[in-house]
C-alpha positions as a Python dict, from the first residue, in 0.01 Angstrom:
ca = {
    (1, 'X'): (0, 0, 0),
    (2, 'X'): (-203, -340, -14),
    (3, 'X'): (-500, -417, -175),
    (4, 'X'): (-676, -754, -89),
    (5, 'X'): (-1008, -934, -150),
    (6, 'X'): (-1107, -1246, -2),
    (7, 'X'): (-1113, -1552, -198),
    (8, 'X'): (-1229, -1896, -123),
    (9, 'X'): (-909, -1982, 1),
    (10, 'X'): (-800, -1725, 227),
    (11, 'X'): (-1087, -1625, 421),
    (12, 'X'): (-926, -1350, 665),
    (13, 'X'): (-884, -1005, 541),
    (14, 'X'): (-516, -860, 613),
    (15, 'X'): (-433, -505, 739),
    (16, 'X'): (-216, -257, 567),
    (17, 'X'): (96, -377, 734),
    (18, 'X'): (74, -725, 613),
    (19, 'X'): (299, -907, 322),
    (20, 'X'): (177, -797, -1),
    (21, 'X'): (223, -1074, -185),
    (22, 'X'): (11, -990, -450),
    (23, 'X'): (-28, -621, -360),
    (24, 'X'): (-111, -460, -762),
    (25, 'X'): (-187, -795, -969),
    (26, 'X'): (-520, -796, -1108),
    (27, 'X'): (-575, -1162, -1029),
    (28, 'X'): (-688, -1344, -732),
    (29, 'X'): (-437, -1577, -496),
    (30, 'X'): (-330, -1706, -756),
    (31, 'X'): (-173, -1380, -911),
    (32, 'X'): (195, -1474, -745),
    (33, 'X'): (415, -1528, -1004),
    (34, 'X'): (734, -1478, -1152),
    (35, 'X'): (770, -1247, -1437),
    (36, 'X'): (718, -1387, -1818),
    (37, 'X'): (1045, -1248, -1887),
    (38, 'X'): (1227, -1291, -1635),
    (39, 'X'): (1210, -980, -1423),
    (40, 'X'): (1156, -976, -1085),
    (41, 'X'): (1191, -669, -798),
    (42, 'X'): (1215, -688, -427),
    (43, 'X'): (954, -612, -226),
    (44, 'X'): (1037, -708, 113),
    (45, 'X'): (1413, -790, 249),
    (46, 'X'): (1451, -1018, 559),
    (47, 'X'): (1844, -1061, 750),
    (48, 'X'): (1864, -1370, 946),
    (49, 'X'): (2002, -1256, 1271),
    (50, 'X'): (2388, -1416, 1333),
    (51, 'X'): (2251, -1618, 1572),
    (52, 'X'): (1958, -1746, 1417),
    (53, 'X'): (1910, -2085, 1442),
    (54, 'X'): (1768, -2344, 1167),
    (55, 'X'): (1464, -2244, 1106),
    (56, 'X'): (1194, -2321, 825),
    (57, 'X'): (1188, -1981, 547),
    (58, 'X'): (799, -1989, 575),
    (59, 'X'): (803, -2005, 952),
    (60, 'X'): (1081, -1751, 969),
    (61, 'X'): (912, -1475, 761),
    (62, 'X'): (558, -1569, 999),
    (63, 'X'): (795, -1436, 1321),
    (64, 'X'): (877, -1153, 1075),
    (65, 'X'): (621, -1012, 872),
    (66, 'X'): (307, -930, 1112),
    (67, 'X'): (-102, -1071, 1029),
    (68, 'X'): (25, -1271, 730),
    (69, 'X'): (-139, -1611, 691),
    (70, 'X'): (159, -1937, 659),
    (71, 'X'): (-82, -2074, 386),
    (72, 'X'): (-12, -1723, 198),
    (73, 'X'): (372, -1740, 255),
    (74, 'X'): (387, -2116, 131),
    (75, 'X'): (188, -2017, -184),
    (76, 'X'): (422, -1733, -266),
    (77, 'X'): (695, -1952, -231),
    (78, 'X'): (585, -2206, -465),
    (79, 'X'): (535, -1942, -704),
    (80, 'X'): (930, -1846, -688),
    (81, 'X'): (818, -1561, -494),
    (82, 'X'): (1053, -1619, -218),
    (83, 'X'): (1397, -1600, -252),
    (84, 'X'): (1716, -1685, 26),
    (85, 'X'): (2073, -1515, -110),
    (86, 'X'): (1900, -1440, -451),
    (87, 'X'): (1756, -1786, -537),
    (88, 'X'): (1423, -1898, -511),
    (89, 'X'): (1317, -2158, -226),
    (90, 'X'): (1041, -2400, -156),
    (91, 'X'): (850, -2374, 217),
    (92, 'X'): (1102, -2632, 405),
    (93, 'X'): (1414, -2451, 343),
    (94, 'X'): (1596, -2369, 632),
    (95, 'X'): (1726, -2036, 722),
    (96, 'X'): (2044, -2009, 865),
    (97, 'X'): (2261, -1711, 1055),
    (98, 'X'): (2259, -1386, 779),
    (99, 'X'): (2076, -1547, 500),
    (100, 'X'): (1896, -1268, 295),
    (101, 'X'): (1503, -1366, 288),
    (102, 'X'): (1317, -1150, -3),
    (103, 'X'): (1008, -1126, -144),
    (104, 'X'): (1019, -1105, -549),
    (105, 'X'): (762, -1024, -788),
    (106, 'X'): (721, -926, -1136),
    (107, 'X'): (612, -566, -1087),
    (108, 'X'): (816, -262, -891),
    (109, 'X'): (667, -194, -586),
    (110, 'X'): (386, 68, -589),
    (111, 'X'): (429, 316, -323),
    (112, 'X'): (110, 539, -370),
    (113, 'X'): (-159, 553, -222),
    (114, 'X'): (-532, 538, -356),
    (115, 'X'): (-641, 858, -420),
    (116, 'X'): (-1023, 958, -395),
    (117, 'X'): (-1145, 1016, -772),
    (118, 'X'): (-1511, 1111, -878),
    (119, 'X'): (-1558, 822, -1060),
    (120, 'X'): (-1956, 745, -1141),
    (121, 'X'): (-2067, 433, -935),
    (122, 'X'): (-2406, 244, -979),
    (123, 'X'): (-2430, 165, -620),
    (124, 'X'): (-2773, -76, -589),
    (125, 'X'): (-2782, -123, -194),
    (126, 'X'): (-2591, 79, 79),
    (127, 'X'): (-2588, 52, 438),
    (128, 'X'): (-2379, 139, 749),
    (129, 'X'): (-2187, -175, 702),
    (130, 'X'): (-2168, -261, 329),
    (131, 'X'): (-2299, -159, -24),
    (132, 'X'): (-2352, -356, -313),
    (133, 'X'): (-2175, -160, -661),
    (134, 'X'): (-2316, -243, -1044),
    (135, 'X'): (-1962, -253, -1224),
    (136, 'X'): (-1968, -199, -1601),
    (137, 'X'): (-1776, -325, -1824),
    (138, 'X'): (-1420, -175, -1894),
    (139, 'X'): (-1377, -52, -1530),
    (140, 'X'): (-1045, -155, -1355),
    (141, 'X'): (-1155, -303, -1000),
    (142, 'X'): (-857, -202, -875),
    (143, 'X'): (-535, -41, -869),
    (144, 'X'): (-233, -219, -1039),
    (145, 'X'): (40, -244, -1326),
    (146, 'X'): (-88, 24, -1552),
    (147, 'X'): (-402, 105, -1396),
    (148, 'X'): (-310, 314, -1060),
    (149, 'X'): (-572, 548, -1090),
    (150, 'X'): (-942, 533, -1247),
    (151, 'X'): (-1033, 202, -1099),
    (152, 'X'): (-1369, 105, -861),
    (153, 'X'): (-1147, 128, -573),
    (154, 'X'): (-1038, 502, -658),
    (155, 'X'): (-1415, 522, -699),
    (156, 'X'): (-1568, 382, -392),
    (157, 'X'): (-1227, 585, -228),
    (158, 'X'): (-1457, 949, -316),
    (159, 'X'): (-1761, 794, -229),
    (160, 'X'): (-1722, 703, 137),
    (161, 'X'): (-1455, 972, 175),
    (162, 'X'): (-1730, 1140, 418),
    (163, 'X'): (-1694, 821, 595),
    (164, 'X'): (-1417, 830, 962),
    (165, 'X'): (-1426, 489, 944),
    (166, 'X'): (-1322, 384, 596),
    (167, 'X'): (-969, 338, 479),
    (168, 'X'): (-924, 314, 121),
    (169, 'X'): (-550, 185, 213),
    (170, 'X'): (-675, -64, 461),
    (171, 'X'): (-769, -387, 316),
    (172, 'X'): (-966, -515, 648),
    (173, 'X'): (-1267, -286, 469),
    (174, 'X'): (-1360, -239, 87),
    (175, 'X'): (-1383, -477, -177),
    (176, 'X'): (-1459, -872, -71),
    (177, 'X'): (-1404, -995, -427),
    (178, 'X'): (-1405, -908, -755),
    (179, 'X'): (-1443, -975, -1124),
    (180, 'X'): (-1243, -890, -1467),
    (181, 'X'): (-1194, -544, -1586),
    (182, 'X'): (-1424, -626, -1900),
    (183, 'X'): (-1697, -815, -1733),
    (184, 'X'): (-1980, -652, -1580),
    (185, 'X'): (-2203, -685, -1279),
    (186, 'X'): (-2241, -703, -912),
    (187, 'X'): (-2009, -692, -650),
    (188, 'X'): (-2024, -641, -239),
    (189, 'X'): (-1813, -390, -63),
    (190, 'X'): (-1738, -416, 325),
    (191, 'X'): (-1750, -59, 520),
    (192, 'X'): (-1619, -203, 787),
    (193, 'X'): (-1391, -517, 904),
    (194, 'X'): (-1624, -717, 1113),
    (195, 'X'): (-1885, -708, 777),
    (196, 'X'): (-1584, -817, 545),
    (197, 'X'): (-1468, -1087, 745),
    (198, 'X'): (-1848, -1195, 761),
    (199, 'X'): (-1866, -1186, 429),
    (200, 'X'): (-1532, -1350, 341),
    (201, 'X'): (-1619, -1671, 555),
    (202, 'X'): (-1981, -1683, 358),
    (203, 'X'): (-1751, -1692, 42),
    (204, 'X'): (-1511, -1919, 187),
    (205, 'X'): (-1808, -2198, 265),
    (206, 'X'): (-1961, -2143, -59),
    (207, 'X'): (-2317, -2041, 85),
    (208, 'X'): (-2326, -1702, -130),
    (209, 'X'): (-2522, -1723, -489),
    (210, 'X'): (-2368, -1595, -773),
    (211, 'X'): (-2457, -1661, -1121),
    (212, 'X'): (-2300, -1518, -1433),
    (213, 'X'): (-2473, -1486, -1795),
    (214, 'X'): (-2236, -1578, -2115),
    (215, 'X'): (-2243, -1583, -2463),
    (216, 'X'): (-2036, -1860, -2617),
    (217, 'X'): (-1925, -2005, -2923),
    (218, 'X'): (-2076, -2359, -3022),
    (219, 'X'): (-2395, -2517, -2952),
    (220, 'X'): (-2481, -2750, -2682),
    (221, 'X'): (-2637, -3138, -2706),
    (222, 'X'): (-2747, -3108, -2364),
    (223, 'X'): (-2932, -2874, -2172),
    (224, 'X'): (-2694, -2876, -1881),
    (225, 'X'): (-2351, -2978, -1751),
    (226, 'X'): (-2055, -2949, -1510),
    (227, 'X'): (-1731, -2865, -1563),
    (228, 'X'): (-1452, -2972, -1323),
    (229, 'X'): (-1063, -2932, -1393),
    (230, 'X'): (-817, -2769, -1185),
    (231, 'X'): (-733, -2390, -1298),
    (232, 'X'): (-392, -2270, -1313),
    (233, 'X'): (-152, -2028, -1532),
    (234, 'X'): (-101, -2113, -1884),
    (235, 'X'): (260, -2194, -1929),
    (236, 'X'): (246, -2070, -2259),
    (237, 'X'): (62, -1741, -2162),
    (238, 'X'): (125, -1586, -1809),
    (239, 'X'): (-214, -1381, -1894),
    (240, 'X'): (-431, -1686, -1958),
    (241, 'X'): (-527, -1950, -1691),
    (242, 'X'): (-583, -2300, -1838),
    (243, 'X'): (-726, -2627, -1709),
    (244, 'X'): (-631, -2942, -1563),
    (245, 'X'): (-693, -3293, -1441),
    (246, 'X'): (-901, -3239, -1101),
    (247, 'X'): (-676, -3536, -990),
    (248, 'X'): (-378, -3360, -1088),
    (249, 'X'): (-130, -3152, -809),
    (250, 'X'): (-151, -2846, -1067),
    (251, 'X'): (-350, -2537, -998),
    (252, 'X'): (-674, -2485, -755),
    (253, 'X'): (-943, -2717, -818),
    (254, 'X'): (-1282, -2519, -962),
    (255, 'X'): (-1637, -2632, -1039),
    (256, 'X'): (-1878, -2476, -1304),
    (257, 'X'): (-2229, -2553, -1386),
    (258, 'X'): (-2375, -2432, -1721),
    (259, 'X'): (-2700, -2445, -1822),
    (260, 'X'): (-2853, -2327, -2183),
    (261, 'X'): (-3079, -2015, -2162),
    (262, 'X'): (-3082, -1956, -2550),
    (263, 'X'): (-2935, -2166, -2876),
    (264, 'X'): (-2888, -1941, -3217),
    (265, 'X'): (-2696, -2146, -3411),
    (266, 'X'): (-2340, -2104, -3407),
    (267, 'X'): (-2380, -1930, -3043),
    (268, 'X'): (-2581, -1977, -2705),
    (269, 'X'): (-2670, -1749, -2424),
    (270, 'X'): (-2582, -1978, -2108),
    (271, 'X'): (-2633, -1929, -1690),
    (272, 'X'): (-2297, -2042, -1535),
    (273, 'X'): (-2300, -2093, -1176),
    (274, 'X'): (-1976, -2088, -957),
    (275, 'X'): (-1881, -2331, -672),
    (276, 'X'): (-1523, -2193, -650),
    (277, 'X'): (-1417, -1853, -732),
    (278, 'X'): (-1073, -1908, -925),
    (279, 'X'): (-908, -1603, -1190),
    (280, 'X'): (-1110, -1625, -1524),
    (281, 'X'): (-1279, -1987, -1426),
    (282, 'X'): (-1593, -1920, -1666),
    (283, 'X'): (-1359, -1773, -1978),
    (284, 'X'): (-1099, -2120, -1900),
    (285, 'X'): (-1354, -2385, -1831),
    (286, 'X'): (-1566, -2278, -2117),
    (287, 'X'): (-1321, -2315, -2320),
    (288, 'X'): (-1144, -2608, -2199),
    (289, 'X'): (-1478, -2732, -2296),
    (290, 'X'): (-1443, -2600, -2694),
    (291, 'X'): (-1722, -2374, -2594),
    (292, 'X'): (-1460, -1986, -2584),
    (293, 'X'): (-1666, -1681, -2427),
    (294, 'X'): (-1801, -1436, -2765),
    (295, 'X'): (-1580, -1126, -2824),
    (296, 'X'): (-1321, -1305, -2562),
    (297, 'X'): (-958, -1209, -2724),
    (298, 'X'): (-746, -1398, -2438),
    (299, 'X'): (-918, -1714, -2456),
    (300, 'X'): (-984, -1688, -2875),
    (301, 'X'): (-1286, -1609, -2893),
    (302, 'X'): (-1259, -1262, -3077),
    (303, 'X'): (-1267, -1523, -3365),
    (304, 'X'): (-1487, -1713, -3621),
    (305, 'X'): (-1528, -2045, -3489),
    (306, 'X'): (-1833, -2153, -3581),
    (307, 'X'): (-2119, -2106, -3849),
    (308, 'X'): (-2138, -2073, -4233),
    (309, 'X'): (-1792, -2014, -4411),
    (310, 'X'): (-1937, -1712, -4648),
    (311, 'X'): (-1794, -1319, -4666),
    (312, 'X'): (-2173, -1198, -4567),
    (313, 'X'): (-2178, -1488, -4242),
    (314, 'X'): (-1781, -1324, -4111),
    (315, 'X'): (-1939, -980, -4191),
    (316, 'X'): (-2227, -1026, -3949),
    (317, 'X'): (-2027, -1198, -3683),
    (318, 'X'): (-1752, -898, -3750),
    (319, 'X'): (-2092, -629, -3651),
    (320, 'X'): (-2156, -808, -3356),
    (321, 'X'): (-1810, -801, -3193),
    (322, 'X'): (-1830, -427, -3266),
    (323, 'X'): (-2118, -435, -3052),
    (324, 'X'): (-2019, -586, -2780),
    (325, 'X'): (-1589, -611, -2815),
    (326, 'X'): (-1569, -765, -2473),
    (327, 'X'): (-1570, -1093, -2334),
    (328, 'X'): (-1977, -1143, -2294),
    (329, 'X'): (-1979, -1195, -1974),
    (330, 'X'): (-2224, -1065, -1645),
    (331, 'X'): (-2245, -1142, -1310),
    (332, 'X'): (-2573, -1145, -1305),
    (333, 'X'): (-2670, -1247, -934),
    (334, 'X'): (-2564, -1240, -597),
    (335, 'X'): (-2684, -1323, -313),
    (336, 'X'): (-2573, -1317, 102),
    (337, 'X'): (-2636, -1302, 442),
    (338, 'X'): (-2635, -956, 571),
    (339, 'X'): (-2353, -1007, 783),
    (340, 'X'): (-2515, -778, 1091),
    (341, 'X'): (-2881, -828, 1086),
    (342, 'X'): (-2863, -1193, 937),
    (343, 'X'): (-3148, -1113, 663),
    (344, 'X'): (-3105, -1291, 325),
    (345, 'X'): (-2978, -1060, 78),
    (346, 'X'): (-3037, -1110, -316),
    (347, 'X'): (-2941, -868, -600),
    (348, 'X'): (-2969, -893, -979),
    (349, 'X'): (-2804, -708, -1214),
    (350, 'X'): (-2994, -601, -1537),
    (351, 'X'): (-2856, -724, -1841),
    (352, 'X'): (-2589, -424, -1991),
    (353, 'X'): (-2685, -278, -2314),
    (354, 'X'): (-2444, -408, -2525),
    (355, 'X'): (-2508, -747, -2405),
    (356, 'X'): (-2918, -696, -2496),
    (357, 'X'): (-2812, -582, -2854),
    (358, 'X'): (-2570, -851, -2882),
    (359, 'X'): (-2840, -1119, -2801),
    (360, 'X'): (-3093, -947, -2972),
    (361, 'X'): (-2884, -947, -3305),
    (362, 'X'): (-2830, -1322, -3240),
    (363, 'X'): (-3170, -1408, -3197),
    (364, 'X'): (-3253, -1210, -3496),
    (365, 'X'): (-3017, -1418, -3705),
    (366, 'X'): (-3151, -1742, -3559),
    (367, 'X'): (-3502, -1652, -3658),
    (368, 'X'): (-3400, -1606, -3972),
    (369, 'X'): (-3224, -1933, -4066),
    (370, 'X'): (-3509, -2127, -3953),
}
């Protein structure tokens, strides 16, 4: 089975006999990685022919492995993904007569298929070519390590499963991106493949509008900023993504402009608007900033960090994780261009209830010191 969203990156949608390189990782392109600790399992296996002649790996595996992009193939091999005779390979090796190609990566392969469930979906706009979902928070996107079942995708699986022309197992329709299993909001779904590759290219160019609300630790001295830094994984936490130099060769490079909605104190409510789409860019370039998401346990921000050092000051902050224990994080907005009729398209996502009592307890609090 493969699952696959478009990112900014890699604009074309691939069908269901494509190289999976990143087939059940809950992360975006950037999801190909060796294991933390070490283990790795073969997903595809490659003989070079006895008279195969020199031939680059990535090159090789394009004449092998049908609708898979080279850019994908050279990505998976710098993340150790590709291995010739049981050791990993850059792009320009060259394969020679009955060298073993494989594809390795840190999860067994998953051979089921998505099942329709009756999951409950919050679907805000639907049409014959797409429909546009309210996630909440706590709600897998879709299938992987630990979550094959119970995700959006089993979801939106029983809710077109009226529907001849949509594949759940086919990843030139469904889901054109997607967001973290603990953030909420809006995302666009693709009935069929000329709509997601539409849609793909409009997220490729960067002319869709999305904008996310967040609660983070700190206060601000100006009203607005940019953050720029290249995102990558944490080499001291495969599950975190961390920031570097834009200059630097590391990671993707990723843009992120903040603005402040509301200061309390020791917190403010901030817009964050994406001009890349990278795996957790708001939770790592807030951060990398000194400003963690609230309630955010990767990135530390299920923590104290700011305010007044008293038992009753942790008590309160303790009462408002409980009301929101997730990162506090929406996608708030987005907006397209219907990819058929060409009309502009613009949703927004009320604000989840415990993100209104979470504020609401904040701005309480604020009031109160003043």
């Amino acid at each position: 089975m493969m699952l696959e969203e478009c990112s900014d990156k890699d604009p074309e949608p691939m069908r269901s006999d494509s190289l999976d390189l990143d087939e059940s990782l809950d992360l975006d392109d950037d999801g190909l990685e060796a294991g933390a600790d070490g283990t790795l399992y073969e997903h595809r296996r490659v003989v070079a022919d006895k008279g195969q002649t020199l031939l680059r790996v990535d090159k090789f595996l394009m004449e092998h492995l049908r609708d898979t992009s080279r850019a994908r193939i050279q990505r998976a091999a710098e993340a150790g993904c590709i291995h010739v005779n049981d050791r990993p390979v850059k792009s320009n090796y060259r394969v020679k007569p009955l060298d073993v190609v494989t594809l390795m990566l840190d999860h067994p392969r998953m051979e089921t298929e998505v099942v329709p469930e009756d999951i409950p979906l919050n679907v805000v706009y639907e049409d014959s070519d797409l429909l546009v979902v309210d996630k909440p928070a706590g709600l897998v996107v879709h299938p992987g390590v630990g979550n094959y079942s119970g995700t959006l995708v089993n979801a939106l699986a029983w809710h077109l499963r009226d529907n001849p022309d949509y594949d759940p197992n086919d990843p030139s329709v469904g889901l054109v991106h997607r967001i973290d299993k603990d953030t909420s909001g809006l995302l666009v779904v693709a009935k069929t493949a000329e709509a997601k590759t539409d849609l793909c290219h409009q997220f490729f160019v960067k002319s869709t509008r999305r904008a996310y609300n967040a609660l983070v630790w700190g206060s601000f001295d100006d009203p607005a900023g940019r953050i720029e830094g290249n995102i990558a994984r944490d080499p001291k936490d495969r599950q975190r993504m961390t920031v570097f130099p834009p200059e630097s060769e590391v990671g993707k490079p990723a843009v992120t402009h903040w603005r402040v909605l509301e200061a309390f104190g020791p917190v403010t409510w901030v817009e964050c608007v994406l001009e890349t789409g990278r795996t957790h860019q708001i939770r790592a370039h807030m951060k990398h900033i000194g400003h963690p998401l609230f309630a955010d346990e990767r990135y530390g921000g299920m923590e104290v960090l700011r305010g007044q050092p008293t038992a009753k000051y942790k008590q309160f902050v303790q009462n408002a994780f409980a009301l929101c224990p997730r990162q506090a994080l929406h996608a708030r907005t987005l907006g397209f261009v219907h990819p058929r009729t060409k009309q502009e398209m613009f949703f927004e996502s009320p604000q989840p209830e415990d993100l209104t009592k979470l504020i609401d307890k904040w701005r309480a609090y604020a009031q109160n010191q003043l």
